[in-house]
Structures are given as structure tokens and as C-alpha cells.
N, C-alpha and C positions, 0 to 999 in steps of 0.2 A: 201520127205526127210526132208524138214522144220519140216515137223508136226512131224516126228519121231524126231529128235533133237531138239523140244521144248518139247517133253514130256520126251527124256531123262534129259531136264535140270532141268525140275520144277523135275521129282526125285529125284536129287542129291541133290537139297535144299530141300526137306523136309526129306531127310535121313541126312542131316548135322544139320539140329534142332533137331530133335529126338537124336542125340548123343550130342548135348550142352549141359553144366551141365545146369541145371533149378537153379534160384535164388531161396533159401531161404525164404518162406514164413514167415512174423515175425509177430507176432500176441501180440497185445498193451495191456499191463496189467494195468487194471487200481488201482491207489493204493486206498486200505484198508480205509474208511472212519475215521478216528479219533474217537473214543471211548471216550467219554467225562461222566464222574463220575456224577451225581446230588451233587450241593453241600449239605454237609451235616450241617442241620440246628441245631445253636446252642440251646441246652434248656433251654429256657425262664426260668424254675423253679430251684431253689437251696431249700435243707433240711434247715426251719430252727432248729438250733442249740443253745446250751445252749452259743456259744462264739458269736453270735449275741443276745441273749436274755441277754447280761452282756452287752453288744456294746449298747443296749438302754438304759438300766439303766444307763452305764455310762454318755450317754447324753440327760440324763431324755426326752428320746423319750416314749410317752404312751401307751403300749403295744399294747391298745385297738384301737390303731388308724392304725395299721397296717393292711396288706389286708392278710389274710392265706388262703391257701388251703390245701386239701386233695388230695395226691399224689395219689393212689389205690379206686375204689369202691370198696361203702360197703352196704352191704345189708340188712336188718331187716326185719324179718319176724316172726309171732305170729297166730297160729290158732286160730279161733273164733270159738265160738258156735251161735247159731243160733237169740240167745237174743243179739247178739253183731257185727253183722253185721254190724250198726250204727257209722262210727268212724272218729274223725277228719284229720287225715294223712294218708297218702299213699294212695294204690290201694287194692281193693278187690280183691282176685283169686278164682276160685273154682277147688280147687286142691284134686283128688285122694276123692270127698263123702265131703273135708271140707270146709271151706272157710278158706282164707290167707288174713292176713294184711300186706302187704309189703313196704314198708318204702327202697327208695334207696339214696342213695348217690353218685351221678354218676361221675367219675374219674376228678381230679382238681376243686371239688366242692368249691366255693369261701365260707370263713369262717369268724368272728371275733372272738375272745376273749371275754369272757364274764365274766371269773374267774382266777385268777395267785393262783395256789395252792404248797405248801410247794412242790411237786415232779411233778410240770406239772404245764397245762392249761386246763382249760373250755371252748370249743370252742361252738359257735352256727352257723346254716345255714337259719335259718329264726325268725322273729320276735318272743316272747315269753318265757318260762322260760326253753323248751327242749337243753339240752347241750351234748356235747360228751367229756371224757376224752383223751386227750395225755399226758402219761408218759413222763418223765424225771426222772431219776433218777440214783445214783451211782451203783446199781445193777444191773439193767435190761434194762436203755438206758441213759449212763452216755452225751449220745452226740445229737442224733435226739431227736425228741417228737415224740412219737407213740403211737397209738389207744391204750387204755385201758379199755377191758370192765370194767363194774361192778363185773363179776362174769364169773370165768371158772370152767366147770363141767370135769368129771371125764375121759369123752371120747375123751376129748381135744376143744369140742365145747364151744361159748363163749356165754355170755347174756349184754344186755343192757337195763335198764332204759330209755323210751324214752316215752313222753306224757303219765306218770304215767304209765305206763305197759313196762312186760319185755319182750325182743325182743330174739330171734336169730340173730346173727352176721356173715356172711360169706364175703368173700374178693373174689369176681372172679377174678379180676386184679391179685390177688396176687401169687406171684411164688410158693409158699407152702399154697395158699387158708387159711393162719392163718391172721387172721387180723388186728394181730399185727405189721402188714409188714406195712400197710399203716403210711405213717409218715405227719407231716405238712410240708409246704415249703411253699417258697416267691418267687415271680417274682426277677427272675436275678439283675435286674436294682435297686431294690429297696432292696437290697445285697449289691451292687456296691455304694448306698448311703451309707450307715453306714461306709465304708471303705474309704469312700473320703471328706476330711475335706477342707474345703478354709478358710483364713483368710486373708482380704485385710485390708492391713496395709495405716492407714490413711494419715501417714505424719505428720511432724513436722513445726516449724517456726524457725525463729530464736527469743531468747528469752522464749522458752518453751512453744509455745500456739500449741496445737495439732489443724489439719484441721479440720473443724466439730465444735469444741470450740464457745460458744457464736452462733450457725448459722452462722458462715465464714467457708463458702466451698468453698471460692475462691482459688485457685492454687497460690502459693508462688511468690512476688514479685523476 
């Protein structure tokens, strides 16, 4: 009689849990990581421009003592014949039966000045008398300086003068492969100079002797 009204009891408890509502299972969402942007790096280079190339003159800064680059590569290239393998620049190729002189310019090629011409500059990238032109001018680039060949043919292809021989001109950088695209530019900072003047005011005395006068850079009684 016990054992039968112990096992009616544990029945009735586990048919009383079986009818309890069950808690909610709640499942922890964890948040979303933060998406964090790379910052975006400012560019080092600025076009220069005919309103910094007046910004020197104004303050008889000497052209030639500026650092320039070449925003776009550029290419030059010249089939040889076989007597002419022999040559002082660039790389030999053997392209398609010829050989190729190629001569590059590889993107922000560091430059100087070598010539200030009526509608531009004479840029060079290494020692010697080979130079490249960039334009300026009220027609065709009243505001950057930009590659000027020697010589545009009929097809739209350009030519260059380069170590007494004439080159092919192509621009891979460039968004329309004209290479005219390529322009000079300056390091940011050296932008930023032309633009920022200091002038430390020396100070006076009483009786009109300026600080500095005679070597007294003593500080005023």
C-alpha cells in the first residue's frame, strides 16, 4: 500500500512539471564589432601651378632649387636595329623579331629644373644635358605644367628627344594613356612654405635705437 502511494505521488509530480510553463530560453546576442574606416592618408603631392611659380619669383626663391616631380609614368621607347644595340639609357627588349630601347619614368620621379622657358620648364632626372618639357601656357595649360612632347603624329601618338634620339611617349598611369596627363607637382609642405610668411618684429628702445642696433640684443631696460 506504501509502495503503491509512493508511486502514485512521484506521478503526480512529474505530471505537474510537465504542465509548468518552461522558462524562456534567452540566447545573448553579442554586439556587432565596430567597423572602423582606415584613415584616409593625405597626399603628400600638390600640381605645381603657374600661382606658385609667381609665389617664387615674388620672393626671388630660385626655381632650380626646388625639388619637382612627375605625377604619371612615362615611357620611351625606340626600335633599334641590329648596328645599334649599343646604348647608353634604358633597358634592351627583344620585342616581336626587334630589339627595344626603353627608357622609363616611373610614377613621382624626382626632377629639377634645368631651363625656365617663355611657356614652361626644362625638367631633368639625371645628370647630363637630357631634359623633358612641361607646358604652361594660356592655350593649352594656362594653370598646371604638363609633359610636352617635341612632336605629335597624325595617330595621336607622341615623340620625344631624349639622348639625341627620338622616343615614343606613352603614359600607363594615365587615365586616357595621353601623356599629356602627366603634370609636375611639389611635396605638400613645401606648398605650405610659399604660403606662410613670419616676420619677427625686433623691438624698439626708447629714444629710437631698434634691438639688434650696434649688437645690443639685450631685452629693454
Amino acid at each position: 500500500m506504501n509502495k503503491f502511494f509512493t508511486i502514485a505521488i512521484l506521478a503526480i509530480i512529474i505530471v505537474a512539471q510537465s504542465c509548468a510553463p518552461k522558462k524562456p530560453i534567452h540566447q545573448v546576442q553579442q554586439p556587432a564589432a565596430a567597423r572602423t574606416e582606415p584613415p584616409t592618408a593625405k597626399d603628400p603631392y600638390v600640381p605645381f601651378t603657374r600661382d606658385l611659380f609667381d609665389k617664387l619669383s615674388a620672393n626671388n626663391i630660385d626655381i632650380k632649387q626646388v625639388q619637382f616631380y612627375i605625377d604619371q609614368q612615362l615611357v620611351l621607347t625606340r626600335f633599334l636595329s641590329n648596328d645599334q644595340i649599343a646604348v647608353k639609357n634604358g633597358v634592351i627588349k627583344f620585342n616581336n623579331g626587334k630589339y627595344v630601347n626603353e627608357i622609363i619614368f616611373p610614377q613621382y620621379t624626382p626632377v629639377i629644373c634645368d631651363a625656365i622657358e617663355g611657356d614652361g620648364l626644362r625638367v631633368k632626372a639625371e645628370n647630363g644635358t637630357n631634359t623633358l618639357k612641361f607646358l604652361n601656357s594660356k592655350q593649352y595649360s594656362p594653370i598646371n605644367y604638363i609633359f610636352n612632347p617635341d612632336k605629335w603624329n597624325k595617330d595621336g601618338s607622341c615623340e620625344a628627344l631624349y639622348n639625341g634620339n627620338r622616343y615614343t611617349v606613352v603614359c600607363p598611369t594615365c587615365s586616357t594613356n595621353s601623356p599629356n596627363e602627366a603634370k609636375l607637382v611639389v611635396k605638400q609642405s613645401a606648398s605650405d612654405n610659399l604660403d606662410h610668411q613670419t616676420t619677427t618684429i625686433p623691438g624698439i628702445k626708447v629714444g629710437g635705437n631698434y634691438i639688434g642696433n650696434n649688437g645690443n640684443n639685450n631685452p629693454p631696460h
